[in-house]
N, C-alpha and C positions, 0 to 999 in steps of 0.2 A: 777567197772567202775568209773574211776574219772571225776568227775565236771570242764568244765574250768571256769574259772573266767575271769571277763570282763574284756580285757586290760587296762589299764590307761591311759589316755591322759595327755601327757605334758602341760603345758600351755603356754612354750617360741615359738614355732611354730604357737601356734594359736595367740600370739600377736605378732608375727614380721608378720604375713598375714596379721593383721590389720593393722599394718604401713606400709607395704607395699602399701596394699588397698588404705591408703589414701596418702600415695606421688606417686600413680598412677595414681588417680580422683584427687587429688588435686593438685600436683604439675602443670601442665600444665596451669591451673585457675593461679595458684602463679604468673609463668612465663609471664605471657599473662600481671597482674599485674606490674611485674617488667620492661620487656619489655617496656612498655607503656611510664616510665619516662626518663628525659633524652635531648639532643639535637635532637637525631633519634628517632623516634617510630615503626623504620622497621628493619629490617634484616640485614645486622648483627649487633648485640649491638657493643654500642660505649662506656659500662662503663664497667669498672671492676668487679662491684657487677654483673652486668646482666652475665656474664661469668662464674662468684663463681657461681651464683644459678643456671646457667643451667647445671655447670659440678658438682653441689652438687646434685639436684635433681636427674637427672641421673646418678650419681653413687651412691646414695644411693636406687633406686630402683634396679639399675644391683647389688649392693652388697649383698642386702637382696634376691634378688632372687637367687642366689648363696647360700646364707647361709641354704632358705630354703630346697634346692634341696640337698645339701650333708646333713642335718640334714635326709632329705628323706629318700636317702641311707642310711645312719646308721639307721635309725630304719627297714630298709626293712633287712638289713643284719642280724640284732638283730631277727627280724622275724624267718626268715629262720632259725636262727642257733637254738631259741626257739622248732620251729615243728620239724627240725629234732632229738633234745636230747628227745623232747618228741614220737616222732618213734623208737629211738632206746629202750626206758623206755617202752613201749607196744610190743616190742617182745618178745616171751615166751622163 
């Protein structure tokens, strides 16, 4: 009977969750920040920068969650292709 061994956790996954985490909770707080200065202090920004940070923030949370979701799939696919070489190695 073979022993499995405990999988290994990456650690790029577990640190782009963490920036993600925080341009999630934090980016909004930024915005709210940035927003604030200016001619206008409402809707819609009247500067450039309030434009960069809103379509930087949110694309860097839509990117990272993209990256994390196919990083997903490829270990699930890795998964899978693991149990199954390890069923065809346990048939007699």
């Amino acid at each position: 009977m073979s022993r499995r061994r405990s999988a290994t956790v990456s650690k790029l996954p577990i640190l782009l969750l963490g920036i993600m985490s925080i341009a999630s909770f934090g980016g909004p707080f930024g915005l709210v920040w940035i927003l604030s200065g200016g001619r206008r202090s409402g809707w819609p920004p009247d500067r450039l920068v309030e434009w960069a940070s809103l379509l930087g923030v949110s694309g860097l949370v839509v990117g990272l969650l993209m990256l994390l979701l196919a990083l997903s799939l490829a270990n699930l696919k890795a998964m899978k292709a693991e149990t199954e070489s390890e069923r065809e190695g346990a048939k007699p």
